[in-house]
Backbone as a printed PyTorch tensor [residue, N CA C, xyz], in Angstrom:
tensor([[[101.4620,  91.8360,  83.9570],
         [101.9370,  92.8660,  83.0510],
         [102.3170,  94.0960,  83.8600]],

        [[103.4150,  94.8710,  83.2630],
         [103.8140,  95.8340,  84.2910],
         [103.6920,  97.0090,  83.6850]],

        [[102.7680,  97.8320,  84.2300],
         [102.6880,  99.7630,  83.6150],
         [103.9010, 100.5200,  84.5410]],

        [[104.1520, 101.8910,  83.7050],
         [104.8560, 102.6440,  84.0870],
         [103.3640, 103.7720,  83.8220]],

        [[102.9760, 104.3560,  85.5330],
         [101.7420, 105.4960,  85.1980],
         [102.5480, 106.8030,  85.3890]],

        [[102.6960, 107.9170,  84.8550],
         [102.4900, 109.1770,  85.7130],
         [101.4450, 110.1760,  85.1890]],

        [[101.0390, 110.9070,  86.7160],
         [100.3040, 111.2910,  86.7140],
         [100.9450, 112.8040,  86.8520]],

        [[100.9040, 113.7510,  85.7270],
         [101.3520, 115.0100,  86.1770],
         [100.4950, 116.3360,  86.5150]],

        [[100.5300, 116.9780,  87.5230],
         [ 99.6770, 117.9990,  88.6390],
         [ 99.3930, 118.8340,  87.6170]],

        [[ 97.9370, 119.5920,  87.6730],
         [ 97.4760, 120.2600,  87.0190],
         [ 97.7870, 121.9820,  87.7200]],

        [[ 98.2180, 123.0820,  87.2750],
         [ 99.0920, 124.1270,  87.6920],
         [ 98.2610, 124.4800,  88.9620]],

        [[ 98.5730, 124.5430,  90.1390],
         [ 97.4690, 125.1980,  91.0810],
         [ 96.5880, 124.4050,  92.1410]],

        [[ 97.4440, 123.0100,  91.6680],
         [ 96.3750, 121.9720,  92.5250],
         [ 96.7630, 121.3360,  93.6880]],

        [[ 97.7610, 122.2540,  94.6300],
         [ 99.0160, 121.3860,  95.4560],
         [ 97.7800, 121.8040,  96.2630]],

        [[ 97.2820, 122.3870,  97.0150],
         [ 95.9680, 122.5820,  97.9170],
         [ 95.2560, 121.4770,  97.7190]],

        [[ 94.3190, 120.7470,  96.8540],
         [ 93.8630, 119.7540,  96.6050],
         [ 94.3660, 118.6990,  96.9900]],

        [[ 95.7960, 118.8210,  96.6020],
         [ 96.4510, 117.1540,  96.4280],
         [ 96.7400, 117.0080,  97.9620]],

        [[ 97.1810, 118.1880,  98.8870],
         [ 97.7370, 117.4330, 100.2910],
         [ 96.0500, 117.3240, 101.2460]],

        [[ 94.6620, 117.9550, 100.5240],
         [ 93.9620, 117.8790, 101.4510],
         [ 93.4130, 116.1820, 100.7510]],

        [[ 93.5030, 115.6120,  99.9230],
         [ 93.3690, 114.2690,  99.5850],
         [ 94.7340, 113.2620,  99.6070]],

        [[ 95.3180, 113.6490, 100.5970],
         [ 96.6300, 112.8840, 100.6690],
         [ 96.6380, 111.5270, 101.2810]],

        [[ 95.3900, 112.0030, 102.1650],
         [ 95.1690, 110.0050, 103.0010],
         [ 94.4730, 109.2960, 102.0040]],

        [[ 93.5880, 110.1250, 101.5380],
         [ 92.2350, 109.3410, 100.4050],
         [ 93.6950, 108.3210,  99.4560]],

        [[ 94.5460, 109.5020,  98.7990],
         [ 95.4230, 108.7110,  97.5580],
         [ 96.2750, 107.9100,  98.5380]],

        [[ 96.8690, 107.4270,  99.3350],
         [ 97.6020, 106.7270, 100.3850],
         [ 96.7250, 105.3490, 100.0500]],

        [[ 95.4020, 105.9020, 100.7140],
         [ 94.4580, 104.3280, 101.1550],
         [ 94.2570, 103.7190,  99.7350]],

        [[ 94.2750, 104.3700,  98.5510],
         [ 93.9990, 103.7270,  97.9760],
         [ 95.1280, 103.2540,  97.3370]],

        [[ 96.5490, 103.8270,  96.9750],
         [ 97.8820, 103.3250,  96.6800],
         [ 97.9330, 102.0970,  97.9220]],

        [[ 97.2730, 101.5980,  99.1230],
         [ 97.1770, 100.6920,  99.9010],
         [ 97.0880,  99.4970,  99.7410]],

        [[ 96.0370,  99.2620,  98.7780],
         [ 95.1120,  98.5170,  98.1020],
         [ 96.5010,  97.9210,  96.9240]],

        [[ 97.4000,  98.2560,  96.6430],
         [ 97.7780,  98.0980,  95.3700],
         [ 99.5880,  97.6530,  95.4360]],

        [[ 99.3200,  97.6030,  97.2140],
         [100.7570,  97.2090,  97.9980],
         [101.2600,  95.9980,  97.3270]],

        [[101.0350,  94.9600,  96.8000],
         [101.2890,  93.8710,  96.0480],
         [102.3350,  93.9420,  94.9830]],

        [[101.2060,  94.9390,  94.5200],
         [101.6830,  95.3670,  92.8640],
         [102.4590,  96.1670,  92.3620]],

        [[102.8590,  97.0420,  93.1770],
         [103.8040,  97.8610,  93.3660],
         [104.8930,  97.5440,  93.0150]],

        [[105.5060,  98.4110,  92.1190],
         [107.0420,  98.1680,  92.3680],
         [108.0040,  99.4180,  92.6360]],

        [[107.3870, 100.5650,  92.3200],
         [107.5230, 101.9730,  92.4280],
         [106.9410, 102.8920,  92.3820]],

        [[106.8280, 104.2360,  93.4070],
         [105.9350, 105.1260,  93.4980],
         [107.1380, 106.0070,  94.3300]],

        [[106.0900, 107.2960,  93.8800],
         [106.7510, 108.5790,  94.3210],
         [106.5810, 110.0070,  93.6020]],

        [[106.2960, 111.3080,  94.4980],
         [106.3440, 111.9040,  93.4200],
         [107.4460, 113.0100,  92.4150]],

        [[107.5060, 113.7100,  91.8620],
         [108.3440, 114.6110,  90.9370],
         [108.0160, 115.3660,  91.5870]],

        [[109.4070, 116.2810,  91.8610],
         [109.0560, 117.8070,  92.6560],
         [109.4660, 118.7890,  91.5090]],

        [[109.5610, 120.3620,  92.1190],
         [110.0630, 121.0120,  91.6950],
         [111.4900, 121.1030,  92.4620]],

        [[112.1750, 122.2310,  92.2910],
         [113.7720, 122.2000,  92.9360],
         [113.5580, 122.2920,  95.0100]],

        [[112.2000, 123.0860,  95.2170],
         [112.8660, 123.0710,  96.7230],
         [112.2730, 121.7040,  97.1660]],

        [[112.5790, 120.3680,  96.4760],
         [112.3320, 119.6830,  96.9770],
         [111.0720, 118.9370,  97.8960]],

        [[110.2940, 120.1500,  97.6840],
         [108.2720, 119.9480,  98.7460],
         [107.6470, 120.1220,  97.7270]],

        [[107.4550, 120.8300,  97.0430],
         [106.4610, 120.8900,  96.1410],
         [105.9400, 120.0440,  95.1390]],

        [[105.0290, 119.2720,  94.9470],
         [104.9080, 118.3960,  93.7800],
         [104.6380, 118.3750,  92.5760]],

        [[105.0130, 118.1790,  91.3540],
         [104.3470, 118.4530,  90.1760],
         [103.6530, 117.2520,  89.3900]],

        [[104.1100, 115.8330,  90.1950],
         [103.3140, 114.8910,  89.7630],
         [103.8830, 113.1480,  90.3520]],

        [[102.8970, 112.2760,  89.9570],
         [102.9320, 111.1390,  90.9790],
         [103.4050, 110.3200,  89.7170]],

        [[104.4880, 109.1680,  90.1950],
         [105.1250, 107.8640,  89.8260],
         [104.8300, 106.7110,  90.2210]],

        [[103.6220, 106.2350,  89.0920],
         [103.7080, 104.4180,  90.1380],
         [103.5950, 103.3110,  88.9530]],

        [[104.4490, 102.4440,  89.2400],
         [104.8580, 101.4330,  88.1160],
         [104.1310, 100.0370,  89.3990]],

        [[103.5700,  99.7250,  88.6550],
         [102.6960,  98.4290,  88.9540],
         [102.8440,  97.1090,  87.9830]],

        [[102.1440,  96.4240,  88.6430],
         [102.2950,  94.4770,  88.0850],
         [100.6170,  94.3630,  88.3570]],

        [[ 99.9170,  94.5920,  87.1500],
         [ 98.5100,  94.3830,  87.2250],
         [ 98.4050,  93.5320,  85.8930]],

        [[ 96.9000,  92.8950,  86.2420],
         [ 96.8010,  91.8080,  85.0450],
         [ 96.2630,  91.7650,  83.6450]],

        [[ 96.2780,  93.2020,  83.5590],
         [ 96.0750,  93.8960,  82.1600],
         [ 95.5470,  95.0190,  81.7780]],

        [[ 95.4920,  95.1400,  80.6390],
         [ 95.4980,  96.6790,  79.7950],
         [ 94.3140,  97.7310,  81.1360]],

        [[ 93.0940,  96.6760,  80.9960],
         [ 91.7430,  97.1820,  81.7220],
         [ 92.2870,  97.6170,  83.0140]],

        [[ 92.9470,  96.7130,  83.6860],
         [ 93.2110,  97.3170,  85.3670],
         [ 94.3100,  98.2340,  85.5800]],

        [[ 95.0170,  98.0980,  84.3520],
         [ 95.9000,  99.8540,  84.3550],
         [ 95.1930, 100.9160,  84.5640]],

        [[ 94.5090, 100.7840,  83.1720],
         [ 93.7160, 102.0980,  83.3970],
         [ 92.7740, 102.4800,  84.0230]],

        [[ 92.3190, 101.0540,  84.6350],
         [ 91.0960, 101.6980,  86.1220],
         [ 91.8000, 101.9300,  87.2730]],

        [[ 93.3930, 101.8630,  87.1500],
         [ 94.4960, 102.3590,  88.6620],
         [ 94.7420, 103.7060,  88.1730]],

        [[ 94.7030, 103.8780,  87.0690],
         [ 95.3080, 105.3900,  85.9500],
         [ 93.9150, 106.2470,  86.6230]],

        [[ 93.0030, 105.9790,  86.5150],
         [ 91.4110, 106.8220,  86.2490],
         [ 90.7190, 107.0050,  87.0870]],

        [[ 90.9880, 105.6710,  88.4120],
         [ 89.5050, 105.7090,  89.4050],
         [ 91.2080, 106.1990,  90.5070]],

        [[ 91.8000, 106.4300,  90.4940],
         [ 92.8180, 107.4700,  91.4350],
         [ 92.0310, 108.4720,  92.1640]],

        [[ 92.1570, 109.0610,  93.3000],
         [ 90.9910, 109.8270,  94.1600],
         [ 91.4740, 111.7570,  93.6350]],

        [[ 93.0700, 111.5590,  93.4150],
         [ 93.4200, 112.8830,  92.5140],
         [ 93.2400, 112.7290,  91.4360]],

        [[ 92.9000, 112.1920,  90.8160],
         [ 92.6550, 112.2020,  89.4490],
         [ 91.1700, 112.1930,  89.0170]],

        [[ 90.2190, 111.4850,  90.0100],
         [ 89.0670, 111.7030,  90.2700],
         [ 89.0810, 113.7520,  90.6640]],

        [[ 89.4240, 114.0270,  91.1390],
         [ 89.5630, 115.2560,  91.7660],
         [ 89.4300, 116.2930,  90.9480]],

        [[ 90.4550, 116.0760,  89.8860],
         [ 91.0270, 117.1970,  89.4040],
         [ 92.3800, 117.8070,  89.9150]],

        [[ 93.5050, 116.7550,  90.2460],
         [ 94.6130, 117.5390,  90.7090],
         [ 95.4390, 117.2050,  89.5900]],

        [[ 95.3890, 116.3380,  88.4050],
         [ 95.8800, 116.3820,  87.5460],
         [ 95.6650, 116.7500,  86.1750]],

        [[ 96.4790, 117.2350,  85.4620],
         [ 96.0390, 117.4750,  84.0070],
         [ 96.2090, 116.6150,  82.9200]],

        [[ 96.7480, 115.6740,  83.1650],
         [ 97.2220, 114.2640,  82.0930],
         [ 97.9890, 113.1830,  82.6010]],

        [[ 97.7520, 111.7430,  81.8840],
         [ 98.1380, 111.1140,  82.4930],
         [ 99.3710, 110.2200,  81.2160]],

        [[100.1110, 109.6480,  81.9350],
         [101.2640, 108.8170,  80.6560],
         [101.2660, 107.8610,  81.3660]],

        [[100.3230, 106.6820,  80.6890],
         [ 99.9540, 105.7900,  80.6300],
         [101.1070, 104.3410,  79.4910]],

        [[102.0030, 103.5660,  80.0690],
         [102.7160, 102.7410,  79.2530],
         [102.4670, 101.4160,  79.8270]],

        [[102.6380, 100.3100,  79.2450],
         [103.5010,  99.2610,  79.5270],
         [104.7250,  99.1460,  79.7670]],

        [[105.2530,  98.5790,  80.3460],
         [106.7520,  98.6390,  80.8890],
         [107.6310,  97.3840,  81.5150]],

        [[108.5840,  97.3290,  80.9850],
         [109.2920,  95.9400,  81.6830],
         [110.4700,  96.3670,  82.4540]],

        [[110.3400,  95.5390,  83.7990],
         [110.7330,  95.4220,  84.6640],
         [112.3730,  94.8250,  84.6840]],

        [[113.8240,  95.6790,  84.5490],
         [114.4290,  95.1630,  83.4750],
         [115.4580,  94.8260,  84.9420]],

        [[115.2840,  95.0380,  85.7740],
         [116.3650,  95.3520,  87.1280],
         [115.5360,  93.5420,  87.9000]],

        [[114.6110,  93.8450,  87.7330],
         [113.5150,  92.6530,  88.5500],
         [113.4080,  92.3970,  90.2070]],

        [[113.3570,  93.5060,  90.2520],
         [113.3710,  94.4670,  91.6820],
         [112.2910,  95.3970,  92.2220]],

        [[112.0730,  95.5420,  93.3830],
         [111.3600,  96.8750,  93.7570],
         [111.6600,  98.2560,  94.1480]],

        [[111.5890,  98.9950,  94.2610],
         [112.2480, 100.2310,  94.9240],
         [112.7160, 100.1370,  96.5230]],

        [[111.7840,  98.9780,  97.2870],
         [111.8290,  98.9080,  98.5120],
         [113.2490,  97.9710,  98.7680]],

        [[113.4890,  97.0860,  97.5330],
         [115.0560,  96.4750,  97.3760],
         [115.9890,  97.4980,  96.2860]],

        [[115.6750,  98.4610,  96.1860],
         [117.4680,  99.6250,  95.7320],
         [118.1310,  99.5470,  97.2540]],

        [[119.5970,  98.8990,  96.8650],
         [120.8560,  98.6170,  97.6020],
         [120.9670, 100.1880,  98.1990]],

        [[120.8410, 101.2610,  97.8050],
         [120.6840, 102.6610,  98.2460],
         [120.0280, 103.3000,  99.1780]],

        [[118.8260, 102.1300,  99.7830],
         [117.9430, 102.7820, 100.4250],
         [116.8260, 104.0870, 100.2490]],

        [[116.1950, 104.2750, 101.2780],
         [115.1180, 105.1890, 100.6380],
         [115.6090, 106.7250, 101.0960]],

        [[116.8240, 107.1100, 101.8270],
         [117.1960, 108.6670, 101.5880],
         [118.5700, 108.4320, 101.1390]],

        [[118.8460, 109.5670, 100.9540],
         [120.5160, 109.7720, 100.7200],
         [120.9160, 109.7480,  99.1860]],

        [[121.3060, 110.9230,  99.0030],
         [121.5550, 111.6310,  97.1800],
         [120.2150, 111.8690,  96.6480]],

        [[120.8760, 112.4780,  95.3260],
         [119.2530, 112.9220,  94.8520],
         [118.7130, 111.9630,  94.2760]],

        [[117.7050, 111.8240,  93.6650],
         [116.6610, 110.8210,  92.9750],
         [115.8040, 111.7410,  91.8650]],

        [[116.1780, 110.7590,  90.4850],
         [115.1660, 111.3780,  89.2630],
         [114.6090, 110.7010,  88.5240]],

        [[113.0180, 111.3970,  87.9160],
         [112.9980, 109.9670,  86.8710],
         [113.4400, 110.7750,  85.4920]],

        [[113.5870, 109.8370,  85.3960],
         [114.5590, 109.8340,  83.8530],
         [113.3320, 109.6980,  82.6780]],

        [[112.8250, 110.2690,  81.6110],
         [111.8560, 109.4340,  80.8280],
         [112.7760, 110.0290,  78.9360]],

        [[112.5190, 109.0210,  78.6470],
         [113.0240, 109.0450,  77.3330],
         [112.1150, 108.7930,  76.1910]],

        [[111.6330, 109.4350,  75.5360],
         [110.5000, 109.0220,  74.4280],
         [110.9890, 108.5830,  73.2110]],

        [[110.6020, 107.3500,  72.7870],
         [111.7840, 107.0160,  71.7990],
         [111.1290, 107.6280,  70.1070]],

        [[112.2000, 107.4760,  69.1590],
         [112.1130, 107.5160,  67.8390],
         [112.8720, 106.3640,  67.4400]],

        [[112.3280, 105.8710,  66.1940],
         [113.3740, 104.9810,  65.6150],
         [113.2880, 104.2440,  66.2410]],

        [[114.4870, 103.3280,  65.9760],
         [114.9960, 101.8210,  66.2700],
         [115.2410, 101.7100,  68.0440]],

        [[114.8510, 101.0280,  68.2940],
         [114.9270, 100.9930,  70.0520],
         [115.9340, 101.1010,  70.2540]],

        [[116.3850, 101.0750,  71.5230],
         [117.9010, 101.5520,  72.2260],
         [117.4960, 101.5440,  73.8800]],

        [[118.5240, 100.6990,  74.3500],
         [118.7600, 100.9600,  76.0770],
         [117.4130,  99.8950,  76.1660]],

        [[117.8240,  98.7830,  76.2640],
         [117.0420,  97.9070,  76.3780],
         [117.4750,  96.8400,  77.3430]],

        [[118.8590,  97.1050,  77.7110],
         [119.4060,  96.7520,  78.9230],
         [119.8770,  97.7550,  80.1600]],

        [[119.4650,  97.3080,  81.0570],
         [119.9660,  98.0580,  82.0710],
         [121.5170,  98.0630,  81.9330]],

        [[122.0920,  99.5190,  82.4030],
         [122.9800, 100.0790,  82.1510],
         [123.8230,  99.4350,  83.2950]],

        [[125.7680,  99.3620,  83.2500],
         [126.0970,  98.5660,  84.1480],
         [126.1850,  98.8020,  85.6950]],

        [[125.9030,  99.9120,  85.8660],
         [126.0980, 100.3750,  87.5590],
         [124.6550, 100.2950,  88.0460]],

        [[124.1390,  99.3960,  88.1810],
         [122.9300,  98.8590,  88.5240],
         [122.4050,  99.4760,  89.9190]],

        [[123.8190,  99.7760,  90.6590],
         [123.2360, 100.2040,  92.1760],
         [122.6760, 101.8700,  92.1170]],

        [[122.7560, 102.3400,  91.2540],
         [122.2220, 104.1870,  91.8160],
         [121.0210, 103.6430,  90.6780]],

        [[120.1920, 102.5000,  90.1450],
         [119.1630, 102.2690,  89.4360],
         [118.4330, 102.1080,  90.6060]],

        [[116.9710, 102.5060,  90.5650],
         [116.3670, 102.5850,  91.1750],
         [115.1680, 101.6890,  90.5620]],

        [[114.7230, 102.1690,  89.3910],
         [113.8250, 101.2010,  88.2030],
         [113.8250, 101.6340,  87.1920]],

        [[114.2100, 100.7750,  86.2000],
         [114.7460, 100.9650,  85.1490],
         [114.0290, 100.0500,  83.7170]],

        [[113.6820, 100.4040,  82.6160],
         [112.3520,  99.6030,  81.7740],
         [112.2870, 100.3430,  80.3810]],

        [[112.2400,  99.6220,  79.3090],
         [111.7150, 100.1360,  78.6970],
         [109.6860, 100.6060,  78.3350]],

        [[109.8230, 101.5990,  78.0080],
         [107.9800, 102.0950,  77.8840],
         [107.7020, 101.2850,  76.2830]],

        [[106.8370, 100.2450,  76.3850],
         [106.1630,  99.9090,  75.4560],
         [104.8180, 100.3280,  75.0420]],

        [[104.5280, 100.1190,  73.9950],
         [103.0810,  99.9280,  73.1200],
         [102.0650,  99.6410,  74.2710]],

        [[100.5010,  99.6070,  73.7910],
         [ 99.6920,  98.9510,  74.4330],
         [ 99.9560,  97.3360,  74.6680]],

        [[100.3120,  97.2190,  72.6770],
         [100.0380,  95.2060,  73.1880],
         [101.5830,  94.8490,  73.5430]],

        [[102.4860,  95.7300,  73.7670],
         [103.7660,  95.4040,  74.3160],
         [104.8420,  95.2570,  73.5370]],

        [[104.6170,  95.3160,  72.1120],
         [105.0890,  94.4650,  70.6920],
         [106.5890,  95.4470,  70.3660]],

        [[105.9030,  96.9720,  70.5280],
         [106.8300,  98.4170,  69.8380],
         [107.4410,  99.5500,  71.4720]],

        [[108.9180,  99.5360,  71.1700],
         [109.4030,  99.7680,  72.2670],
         [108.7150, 101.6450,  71.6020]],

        [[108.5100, 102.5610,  72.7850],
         [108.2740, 103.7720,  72.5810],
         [109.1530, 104.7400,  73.4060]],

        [[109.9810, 104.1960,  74.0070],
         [110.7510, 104.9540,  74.9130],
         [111.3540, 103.9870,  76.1580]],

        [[111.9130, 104.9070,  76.7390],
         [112.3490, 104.5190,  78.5300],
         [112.3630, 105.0430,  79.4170]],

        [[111.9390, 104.9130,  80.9940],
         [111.6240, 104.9700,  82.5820],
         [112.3040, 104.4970,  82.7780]],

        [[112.9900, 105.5800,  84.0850],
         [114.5000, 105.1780,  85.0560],
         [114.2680, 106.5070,  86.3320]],

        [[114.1940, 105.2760,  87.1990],
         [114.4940, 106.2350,  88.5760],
         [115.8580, 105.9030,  88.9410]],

        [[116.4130, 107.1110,  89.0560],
         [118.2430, 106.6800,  89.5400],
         [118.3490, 107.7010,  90.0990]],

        [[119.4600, 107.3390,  90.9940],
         [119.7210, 108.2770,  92.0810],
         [121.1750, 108.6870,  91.3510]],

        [[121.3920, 110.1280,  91.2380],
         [122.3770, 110.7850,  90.4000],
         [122.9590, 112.1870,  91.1980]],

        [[124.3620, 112.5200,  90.9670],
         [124.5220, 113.4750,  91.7980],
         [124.2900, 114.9120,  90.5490]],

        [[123.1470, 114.7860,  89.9440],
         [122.9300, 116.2030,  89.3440],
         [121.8990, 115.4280,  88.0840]],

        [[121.0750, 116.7140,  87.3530],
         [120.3130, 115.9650,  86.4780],
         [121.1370, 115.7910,  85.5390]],

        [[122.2600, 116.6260,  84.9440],
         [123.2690, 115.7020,  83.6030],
         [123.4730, 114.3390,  84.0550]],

        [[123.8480, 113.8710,  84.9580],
         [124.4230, 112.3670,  85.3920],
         [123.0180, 111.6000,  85.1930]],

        [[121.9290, 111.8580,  86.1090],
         [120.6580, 111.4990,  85.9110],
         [120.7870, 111.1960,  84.3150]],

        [[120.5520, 112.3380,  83.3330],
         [119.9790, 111.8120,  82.1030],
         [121.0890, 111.5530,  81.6430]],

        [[122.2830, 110.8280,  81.8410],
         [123.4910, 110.5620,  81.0480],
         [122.7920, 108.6980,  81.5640]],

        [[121.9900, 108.2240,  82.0150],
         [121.7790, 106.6500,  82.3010],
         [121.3820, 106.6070,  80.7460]],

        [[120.7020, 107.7080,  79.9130],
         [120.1750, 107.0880,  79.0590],
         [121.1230, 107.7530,  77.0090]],

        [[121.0090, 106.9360,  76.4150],
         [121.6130, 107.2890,  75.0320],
         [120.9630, 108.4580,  74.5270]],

        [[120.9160, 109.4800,  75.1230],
         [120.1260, 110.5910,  75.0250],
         [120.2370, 111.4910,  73.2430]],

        [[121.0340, 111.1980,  72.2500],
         [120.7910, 111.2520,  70.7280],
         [119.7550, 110.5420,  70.0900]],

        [[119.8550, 109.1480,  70.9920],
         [118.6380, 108.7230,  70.3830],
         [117.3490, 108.4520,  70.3430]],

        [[116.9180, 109.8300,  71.6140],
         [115.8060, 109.6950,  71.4820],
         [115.1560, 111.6700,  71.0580]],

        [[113.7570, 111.4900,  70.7850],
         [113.1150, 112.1340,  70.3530],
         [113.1460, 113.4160,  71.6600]],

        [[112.7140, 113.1990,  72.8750],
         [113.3810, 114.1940,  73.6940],
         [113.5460, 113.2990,  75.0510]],

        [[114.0990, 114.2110,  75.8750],
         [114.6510, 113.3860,  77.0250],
         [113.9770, 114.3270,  78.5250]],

        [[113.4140, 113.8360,  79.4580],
         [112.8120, 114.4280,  80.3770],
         [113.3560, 114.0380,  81.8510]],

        [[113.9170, 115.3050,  82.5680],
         [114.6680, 114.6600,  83.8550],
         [113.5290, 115.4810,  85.1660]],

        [[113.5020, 115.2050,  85.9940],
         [112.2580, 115.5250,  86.5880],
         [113.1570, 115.0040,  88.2450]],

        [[113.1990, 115.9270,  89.1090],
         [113.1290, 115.1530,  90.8510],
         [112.3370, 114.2460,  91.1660]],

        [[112.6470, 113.4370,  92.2680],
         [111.6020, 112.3690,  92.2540],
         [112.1370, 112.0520,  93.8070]],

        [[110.8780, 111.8620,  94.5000],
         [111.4120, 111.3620,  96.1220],
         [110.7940, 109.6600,  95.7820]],

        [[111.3230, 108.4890,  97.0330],
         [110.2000, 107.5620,  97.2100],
         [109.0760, 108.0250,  97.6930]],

        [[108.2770, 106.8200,  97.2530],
         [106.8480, 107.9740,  97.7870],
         [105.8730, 106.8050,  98.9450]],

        [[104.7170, 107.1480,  99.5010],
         [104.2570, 106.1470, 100.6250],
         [104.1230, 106.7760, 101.6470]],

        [[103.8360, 105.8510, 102.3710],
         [103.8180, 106.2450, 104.2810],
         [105.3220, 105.8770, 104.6870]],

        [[105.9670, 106.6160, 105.0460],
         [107.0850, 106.6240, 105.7670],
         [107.3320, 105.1680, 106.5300]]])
């Protein structure tokens, strides 16, 4: 089963988060398998973080949320909430296979919270500036609630133009680097 986690920084906690930066590494280590994307959301100068991206292939509801909870920043206190989904894997890819590579143009995640009748349930046709792309489901997977998209876009209008942005409830564009050990 595949989650879409983020974890967004609690105001004041970038001190915290880079002096636990190996702790969250070793343990994003552990989870190299399952991975299919990670990284975090900046603000504009590009260093600063406001929160972590990691979409995983774990074997259910329980081991989401013990990757969501037993996190060493999140243990910490460097975050203030977490958005916790199910998510399908709609590209069937990793970030480490985007045809784009890991620098060059910008990179955002895209999140769309849905209302109503689902929408964008296929990946959109220019597949190559997709980075990962899914709809956010329910717990038991059943009710679409939105959509997650990392795409590499030359501005955030283009960014949130991947998604049918009327039809959803609101639309959230956010920077986003790959994330890892170099």
């Amino acid at each position: 089963m595949e989650f879409f986690c983020y974890h967004r920084d609690r105001p004041g906690s970038m001190a915290l988060r880079r002096e636990l930066q190996e702790e969250h590494w070793s343990y994003m280590d552990r989870f190299e398998k399952e991975m299919i994307a990670r990284g975090p959301t900046l603000v504009d100068d590009g260093e600063t973080a406001t929160g972590s991206v990691h979409i995983v292939d774990l074997a259910d509801p329980a081991a989401a949320r013990a990757f969501a909870f037993e996190e060493p920043n999140y243990q910490a206190g460097v975050y203030r909430d977490v958005l916790l989904r199910r998510w399908r894997n709609l590209l069937g890819r990793t970030m480490w296979e985007f045809p784009g590579g890991r620098d060059g143009g910008d990179r955002y995640l895209v999140l769309g919270f849905g209302e109503g009748e689902a929408v964008d349930l296929e990946a959109p046709g220019d597949r190559d500036e997709l980075i990962a792309y899914g709809p956010l489901l329910s717990d038991d997977g059943g009710t679409w609630v939105g959509t997650a998209a990392l795409v590499r876009a030359p501005g955030v209008d283009a960014a949130r133009g991947v998604l049918t942005v009327e039809r959803y409830a609101g639309v959230e564009v956010h920077e986003w680097a790959f994330g890892g050990r170099s």
